[in-house]
Residue frames as qw, qx, qy, qz and C-alpha x, y, z in Angstrom:
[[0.166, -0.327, 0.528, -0.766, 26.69, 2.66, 12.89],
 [0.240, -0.234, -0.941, 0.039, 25.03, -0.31, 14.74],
 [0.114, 0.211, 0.434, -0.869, 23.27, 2.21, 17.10],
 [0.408, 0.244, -0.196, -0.858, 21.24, 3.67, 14.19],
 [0.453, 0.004, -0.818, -0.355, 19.62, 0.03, 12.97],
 [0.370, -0.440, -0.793, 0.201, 17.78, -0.31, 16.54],
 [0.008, -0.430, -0.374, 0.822, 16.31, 3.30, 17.13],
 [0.275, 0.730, 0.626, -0.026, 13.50, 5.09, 15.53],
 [0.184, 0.834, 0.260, 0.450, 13.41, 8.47, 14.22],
 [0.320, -0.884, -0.050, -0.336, 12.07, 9.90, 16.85],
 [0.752, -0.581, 0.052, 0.306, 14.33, 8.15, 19.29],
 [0.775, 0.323, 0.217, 0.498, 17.32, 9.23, 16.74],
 [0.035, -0.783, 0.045, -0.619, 16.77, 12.75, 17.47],
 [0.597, -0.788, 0.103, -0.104, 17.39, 12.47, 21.16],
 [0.971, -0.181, 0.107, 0.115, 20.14, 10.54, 20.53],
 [0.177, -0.765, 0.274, 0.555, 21.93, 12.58, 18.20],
 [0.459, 0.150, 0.724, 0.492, 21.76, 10.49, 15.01],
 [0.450, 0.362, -0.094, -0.811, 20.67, 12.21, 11.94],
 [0.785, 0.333, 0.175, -0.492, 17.61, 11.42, 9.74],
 [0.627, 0.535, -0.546, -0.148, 20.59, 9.97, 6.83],
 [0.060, 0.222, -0.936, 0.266, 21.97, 7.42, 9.41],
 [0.547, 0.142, 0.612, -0.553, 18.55, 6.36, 10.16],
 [0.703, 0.571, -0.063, -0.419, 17.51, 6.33, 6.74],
 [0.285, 0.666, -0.682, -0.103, 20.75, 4.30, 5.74],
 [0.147, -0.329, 0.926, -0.111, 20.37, 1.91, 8.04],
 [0.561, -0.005, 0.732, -0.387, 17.39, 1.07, 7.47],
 [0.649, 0.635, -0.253, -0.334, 18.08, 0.51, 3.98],
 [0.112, 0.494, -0.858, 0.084, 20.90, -1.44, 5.24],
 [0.553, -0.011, 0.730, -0.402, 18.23, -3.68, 7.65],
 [0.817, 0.313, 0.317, -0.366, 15.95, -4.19, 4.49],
 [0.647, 0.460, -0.578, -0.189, 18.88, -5.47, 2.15],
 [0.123, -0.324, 0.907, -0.240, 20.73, -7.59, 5.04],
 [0.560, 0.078, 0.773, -0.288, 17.10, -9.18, 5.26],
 [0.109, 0.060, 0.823, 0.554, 16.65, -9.85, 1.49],
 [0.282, 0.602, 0.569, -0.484, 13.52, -7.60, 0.98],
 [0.292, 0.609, -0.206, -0.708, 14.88, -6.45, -1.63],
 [0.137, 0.081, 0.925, 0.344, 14.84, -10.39, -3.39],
 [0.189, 0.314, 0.930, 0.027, 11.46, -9.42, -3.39],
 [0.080, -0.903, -0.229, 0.354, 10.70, -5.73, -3.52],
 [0.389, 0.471, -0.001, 0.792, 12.15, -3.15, -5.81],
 [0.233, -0.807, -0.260, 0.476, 12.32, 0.22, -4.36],
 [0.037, -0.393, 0.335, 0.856, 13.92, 2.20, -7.35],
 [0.462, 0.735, 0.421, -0.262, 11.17, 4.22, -9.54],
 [0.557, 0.113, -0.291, -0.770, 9.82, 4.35, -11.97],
 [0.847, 0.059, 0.431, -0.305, 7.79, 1.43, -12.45],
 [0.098, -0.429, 0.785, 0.435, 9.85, -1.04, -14.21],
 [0.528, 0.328, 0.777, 0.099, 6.90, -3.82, -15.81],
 [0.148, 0.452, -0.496, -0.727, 6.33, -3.48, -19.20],
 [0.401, -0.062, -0.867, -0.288, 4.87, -7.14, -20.23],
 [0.750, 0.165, -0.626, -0.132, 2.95, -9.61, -18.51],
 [0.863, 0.155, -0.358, 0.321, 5.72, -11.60, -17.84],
 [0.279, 0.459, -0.328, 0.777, 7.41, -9.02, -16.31],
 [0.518, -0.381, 0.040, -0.765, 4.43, -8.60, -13.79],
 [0.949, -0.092, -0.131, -0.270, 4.62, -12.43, -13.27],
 [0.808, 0.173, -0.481, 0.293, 8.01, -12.57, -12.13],
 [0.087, -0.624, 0.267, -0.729, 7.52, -10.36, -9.23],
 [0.488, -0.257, -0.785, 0.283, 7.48, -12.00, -5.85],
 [0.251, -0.707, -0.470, 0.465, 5.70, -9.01, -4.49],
 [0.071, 0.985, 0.160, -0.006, 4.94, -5.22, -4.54],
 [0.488, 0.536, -0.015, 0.688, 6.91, -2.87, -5.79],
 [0.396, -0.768, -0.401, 0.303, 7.78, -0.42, -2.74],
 [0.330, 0.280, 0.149, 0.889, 9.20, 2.41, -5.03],
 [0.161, -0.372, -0.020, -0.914, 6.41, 4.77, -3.84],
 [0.490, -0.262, -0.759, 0.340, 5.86, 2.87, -0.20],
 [0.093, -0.424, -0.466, 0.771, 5.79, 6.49, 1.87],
 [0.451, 0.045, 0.018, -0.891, 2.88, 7.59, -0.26],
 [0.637, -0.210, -0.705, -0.230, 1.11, 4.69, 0.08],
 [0.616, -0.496, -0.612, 0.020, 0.95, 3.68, 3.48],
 [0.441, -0.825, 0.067, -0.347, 0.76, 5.01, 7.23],
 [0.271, 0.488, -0.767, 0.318, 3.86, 4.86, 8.59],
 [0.294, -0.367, 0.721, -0.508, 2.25, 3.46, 11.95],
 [0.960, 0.031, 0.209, -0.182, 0.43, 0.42, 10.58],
 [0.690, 0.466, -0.553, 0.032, 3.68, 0.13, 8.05],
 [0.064, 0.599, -0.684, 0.411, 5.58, -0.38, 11.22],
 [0.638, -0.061, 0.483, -0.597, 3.20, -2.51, 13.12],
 [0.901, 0.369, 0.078, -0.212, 2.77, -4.94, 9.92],
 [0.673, 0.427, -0.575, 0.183, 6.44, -5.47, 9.13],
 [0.231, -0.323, 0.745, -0.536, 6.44, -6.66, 13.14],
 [0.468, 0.123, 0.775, -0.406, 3.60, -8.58, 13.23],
 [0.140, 0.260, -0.501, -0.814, 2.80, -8.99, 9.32],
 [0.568, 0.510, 0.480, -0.433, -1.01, -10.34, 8.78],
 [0.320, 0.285, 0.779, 0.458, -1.66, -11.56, 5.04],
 [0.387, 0.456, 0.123, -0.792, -3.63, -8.18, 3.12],
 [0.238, 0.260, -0.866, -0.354, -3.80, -10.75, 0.10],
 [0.712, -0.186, 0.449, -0.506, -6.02, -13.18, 0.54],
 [0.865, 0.482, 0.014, -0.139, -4.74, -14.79, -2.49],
 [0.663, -0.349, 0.254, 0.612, -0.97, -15.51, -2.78],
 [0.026, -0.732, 0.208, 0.648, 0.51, -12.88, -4.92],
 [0.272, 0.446, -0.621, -0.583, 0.09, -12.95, -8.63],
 [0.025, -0.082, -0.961, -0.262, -2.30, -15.68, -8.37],
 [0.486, -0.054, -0.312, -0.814, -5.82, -16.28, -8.93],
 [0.829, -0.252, -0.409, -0.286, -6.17, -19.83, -7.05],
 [0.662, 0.128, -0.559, 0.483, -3.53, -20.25, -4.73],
 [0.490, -0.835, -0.239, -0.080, -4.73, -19.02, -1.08],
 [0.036, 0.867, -0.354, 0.349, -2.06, -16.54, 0.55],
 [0.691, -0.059, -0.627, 0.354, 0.68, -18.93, 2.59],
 [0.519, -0.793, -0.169, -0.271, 0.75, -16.39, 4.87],
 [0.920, -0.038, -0.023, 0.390, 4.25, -16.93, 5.28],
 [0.136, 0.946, -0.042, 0.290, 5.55, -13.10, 5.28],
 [0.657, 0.139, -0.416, 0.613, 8.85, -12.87, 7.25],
 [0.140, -0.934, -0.272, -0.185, 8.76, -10.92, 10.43],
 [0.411, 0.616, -0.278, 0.612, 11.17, -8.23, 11.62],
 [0.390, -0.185, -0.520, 0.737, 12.19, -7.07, 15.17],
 [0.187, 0.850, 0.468, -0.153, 10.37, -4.46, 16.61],
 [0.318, -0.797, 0.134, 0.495, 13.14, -2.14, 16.53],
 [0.227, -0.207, 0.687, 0.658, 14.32, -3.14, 12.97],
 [0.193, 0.688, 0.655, 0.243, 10.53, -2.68, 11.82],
 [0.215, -0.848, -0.066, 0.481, 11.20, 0.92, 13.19],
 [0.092, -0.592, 0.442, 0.667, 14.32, 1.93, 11.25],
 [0.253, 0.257, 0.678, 0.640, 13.12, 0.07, 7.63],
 [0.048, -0.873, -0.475, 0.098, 9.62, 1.94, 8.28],
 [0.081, -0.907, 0.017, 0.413, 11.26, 5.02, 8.44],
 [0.180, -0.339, 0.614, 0.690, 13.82, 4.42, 5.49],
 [0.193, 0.498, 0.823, 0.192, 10.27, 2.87, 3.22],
 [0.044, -0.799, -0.492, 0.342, 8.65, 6.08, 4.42],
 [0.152, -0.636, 0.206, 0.728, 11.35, 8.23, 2.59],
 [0.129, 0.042, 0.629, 0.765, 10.31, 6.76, -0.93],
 [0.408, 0.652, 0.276, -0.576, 7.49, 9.19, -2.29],
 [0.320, 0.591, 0.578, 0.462, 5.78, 9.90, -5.86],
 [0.013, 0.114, -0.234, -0.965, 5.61, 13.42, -7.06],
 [0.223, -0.189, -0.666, -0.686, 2.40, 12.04, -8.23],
 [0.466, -0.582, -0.621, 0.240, 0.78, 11.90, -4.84],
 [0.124, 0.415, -0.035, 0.900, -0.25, 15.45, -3.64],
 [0.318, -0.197, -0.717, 0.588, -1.85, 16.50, -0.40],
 [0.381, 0.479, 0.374, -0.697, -5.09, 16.90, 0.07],
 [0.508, 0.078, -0.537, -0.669, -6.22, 15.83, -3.88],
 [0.186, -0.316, -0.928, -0.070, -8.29, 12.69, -2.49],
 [0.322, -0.251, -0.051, -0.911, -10.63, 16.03, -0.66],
 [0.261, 0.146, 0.849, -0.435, -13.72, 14.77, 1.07],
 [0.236, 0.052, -0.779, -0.578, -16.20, 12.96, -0.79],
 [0.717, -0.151, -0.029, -0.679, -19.69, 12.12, -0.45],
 [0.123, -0.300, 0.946, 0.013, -19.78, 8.62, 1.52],
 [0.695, 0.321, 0.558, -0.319, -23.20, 7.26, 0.52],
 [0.635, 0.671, -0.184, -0.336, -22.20, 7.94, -3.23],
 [0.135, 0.669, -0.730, 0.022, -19.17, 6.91, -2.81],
 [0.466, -0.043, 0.804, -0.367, -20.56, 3.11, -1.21],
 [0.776, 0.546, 0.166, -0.267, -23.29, 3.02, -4.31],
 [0.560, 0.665, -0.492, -0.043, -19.79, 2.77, -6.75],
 [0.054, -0.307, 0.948, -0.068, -17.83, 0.42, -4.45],
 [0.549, 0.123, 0.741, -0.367, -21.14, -1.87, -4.63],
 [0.185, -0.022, 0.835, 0.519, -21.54, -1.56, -8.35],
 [0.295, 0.610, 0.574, -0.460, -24.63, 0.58, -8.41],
 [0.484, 0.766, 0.261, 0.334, -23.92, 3.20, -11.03],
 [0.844, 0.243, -0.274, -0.392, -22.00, 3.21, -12.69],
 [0.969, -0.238, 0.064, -0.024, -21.07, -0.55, -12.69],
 [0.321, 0.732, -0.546, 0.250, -18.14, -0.51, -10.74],
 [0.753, -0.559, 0.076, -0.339, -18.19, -3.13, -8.40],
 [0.130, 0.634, -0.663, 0.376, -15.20, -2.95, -6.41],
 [0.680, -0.318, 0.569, -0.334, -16.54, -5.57, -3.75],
 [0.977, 0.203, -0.003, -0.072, -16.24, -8.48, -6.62],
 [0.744, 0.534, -0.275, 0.293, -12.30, -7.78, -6.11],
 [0.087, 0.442, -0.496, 0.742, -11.74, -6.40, -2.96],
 [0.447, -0.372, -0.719, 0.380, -12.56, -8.14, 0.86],
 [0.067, -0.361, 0.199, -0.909, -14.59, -4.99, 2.87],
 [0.070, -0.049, -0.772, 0.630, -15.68, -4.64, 6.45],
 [0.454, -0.430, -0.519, -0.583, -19.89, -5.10, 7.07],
 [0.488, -0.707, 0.193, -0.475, -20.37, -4.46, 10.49],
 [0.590, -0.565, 0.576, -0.023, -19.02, -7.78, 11.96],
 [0.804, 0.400, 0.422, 0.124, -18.84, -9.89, 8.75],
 [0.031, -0.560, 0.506, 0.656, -16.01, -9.54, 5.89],
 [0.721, 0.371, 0.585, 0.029, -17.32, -9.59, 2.29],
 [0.148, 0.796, -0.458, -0.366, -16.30, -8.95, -0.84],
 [0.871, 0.358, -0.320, 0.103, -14.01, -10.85, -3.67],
 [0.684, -0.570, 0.238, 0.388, -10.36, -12.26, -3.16],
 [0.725, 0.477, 0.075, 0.491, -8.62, -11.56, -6.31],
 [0.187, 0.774, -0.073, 0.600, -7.46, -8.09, -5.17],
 [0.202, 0.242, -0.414, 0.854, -5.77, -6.73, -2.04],
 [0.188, -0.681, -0.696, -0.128, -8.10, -6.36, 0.93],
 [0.024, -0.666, -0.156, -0.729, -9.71, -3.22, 1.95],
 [0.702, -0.534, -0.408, 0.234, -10.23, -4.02, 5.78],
 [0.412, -0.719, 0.042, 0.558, -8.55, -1.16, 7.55],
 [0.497, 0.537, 0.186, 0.656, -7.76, 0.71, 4.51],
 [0.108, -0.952, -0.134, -0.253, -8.40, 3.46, 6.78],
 [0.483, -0.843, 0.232, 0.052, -5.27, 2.58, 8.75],
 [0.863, -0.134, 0.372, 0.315, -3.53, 1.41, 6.36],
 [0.475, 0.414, 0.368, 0.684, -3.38, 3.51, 2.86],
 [0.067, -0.400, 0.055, 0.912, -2.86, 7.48, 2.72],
 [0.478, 0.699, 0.511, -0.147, -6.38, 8.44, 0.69],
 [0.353, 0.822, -0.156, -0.419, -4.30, 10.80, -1.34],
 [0.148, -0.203, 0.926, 0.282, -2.16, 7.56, -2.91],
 [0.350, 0.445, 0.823, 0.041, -5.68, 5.73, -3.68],
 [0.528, 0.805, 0.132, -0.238, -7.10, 9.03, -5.90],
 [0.003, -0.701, 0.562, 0.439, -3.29, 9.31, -7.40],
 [0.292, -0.185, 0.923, 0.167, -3.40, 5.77, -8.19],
 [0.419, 0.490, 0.759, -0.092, -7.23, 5.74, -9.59],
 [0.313, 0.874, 0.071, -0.366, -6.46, 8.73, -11.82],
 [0.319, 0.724, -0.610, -0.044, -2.84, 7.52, -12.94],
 [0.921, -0.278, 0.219, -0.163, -2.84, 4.21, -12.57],
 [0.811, 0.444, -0.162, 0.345, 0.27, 3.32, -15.43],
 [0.048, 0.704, -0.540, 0.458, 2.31, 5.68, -13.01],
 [0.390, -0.533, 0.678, -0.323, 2.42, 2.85, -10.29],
 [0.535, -0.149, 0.818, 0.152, 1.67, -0.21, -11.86],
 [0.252, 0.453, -0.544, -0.660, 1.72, -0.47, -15.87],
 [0.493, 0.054, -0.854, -0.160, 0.54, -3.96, -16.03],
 [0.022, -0.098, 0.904, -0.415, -1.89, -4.79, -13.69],
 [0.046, -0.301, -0.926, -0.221, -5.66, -6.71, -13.44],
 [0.229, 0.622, 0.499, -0.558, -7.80, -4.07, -11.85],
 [0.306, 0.795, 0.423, 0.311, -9.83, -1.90, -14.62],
 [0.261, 0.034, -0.074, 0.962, -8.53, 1.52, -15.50],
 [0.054, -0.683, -0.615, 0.389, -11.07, 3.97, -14.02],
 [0.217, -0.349, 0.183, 0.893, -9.38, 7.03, -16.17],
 [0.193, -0.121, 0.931, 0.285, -12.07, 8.10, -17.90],
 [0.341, -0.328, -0.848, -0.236, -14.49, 6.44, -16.88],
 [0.380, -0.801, -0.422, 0.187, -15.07, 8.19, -13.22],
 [0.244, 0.846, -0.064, 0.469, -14.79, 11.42, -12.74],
 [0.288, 0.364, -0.580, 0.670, -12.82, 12.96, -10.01],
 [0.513, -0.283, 0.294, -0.755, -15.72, 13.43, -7.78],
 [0.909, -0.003, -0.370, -0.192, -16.18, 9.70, -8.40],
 [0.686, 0.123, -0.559, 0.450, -12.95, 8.87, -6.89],
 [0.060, 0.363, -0.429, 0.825, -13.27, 11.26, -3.99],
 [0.745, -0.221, -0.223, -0.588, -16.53, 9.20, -3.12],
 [0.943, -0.027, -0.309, 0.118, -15.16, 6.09, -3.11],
 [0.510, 0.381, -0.526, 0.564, -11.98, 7.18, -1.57],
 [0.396, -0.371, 0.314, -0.779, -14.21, 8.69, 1.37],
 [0.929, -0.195, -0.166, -0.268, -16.62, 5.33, 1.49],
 [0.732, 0.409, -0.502, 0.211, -13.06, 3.37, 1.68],
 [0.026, 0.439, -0.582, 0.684, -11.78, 5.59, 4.28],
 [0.572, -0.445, 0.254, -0.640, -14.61, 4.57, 6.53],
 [0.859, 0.145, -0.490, 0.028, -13.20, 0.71, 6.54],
 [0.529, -0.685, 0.314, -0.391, -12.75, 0.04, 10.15]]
């Protein structure tokens, strides 16, 4: 149903489409545009090596709707902005910056089919509210020495600092669901088996991560 590939949700309900024709097409929108050449979407996490980790041309978006806010997802696969500063999977190569962008209306209906894959391992309300001055002393690498700014880009009143190797943090607040970042810093092998940050399991306690996850949130 062409209809269903240019309406939102919400608009879907007035319209009379149901949530599975929405959800279809816009599974349909993100093969027709070869997201999936670059994207899985069926979980588990498939890396295992390496190698395996090095032939990916991009995130895995098996557990996309517990990761992000639907209304920046939507807003970013329209008007997509580099969160990388690095090209993917590299260490020297500066981000091309070269993302494909989507209609608005086809950023609508994948958004809302992206939004339908979830983890089990993501639970509402477990990131809680965390102390943000503690939580600022660990992203800076006070104690103990975790210093998340040597890997991650973060907002300093008008000034962005921080490392590039890692995903920036800039609007994490509108961008990531805080209860995906404690799922992911307690169980990291559940979303990506193979990958360069440090495991934190461990090492911080939960009240550690509910610090940081609070300091994080306040990324403007």
């Amino acid at each position: 149903m062409r209809l269903a590939t240019t309406v939102s949700m919400a608009a879907a309900v007035l319209l009379g489409v149901s949530a599975g024709q929405v959800n279809a097409s816009g599974e349909k929108l993100f093969t027709d545009n070869n997201c999936n050449g670059c994207h899985y979407t069926q979980g588990p996490a498939r890396e295992k090596t390496i190698d395996d980790q090095l032939a990916k041309k991009g995130p895995e978006l098996w557990y996309a709707g517990s990761k992000f806010q639907q209304a920046w997802l939507q807003g970013w696969l329209a008007d997509p902005k580099p969160i990388r500063p690095l090209k993917y999977n590299s260490l020297t190569e500066k981000n091309p910056a070269d993302h494909p962008k989507l209609a608005a209306a086809d950023a609508g209906a994948v958004t809302d089919y992206l939004m339908t894959l979830t983890s089990s391992e993501v639970v509402k309300g477990a990131a809680g509210k965390g102390n943000k001055m503690k939580g600022k002393m660990l992203f800076m690498g006070k104690k103990p020495k975790m210093p998340c700014k040597a890997c991650h880009q973060y907002p300093k009143k008008k000034k962005v600092l921080g490392g590039l190797s890692g995903p920036s943090l800039v609007d994490a607040n509108k961008r990531l669901n805080p209860d995906w970042i404690y799922a992911y810093m307690m169980k990291p092998k559940v979303f990506k088996p193979i990958k360069m940050m440090p495991v934190f399991t461990g090492v911080l306690s939960k009240k550690h991560v509910q610090n940081v996850i609070t300091y994080i949130g306040s990324f403007k």
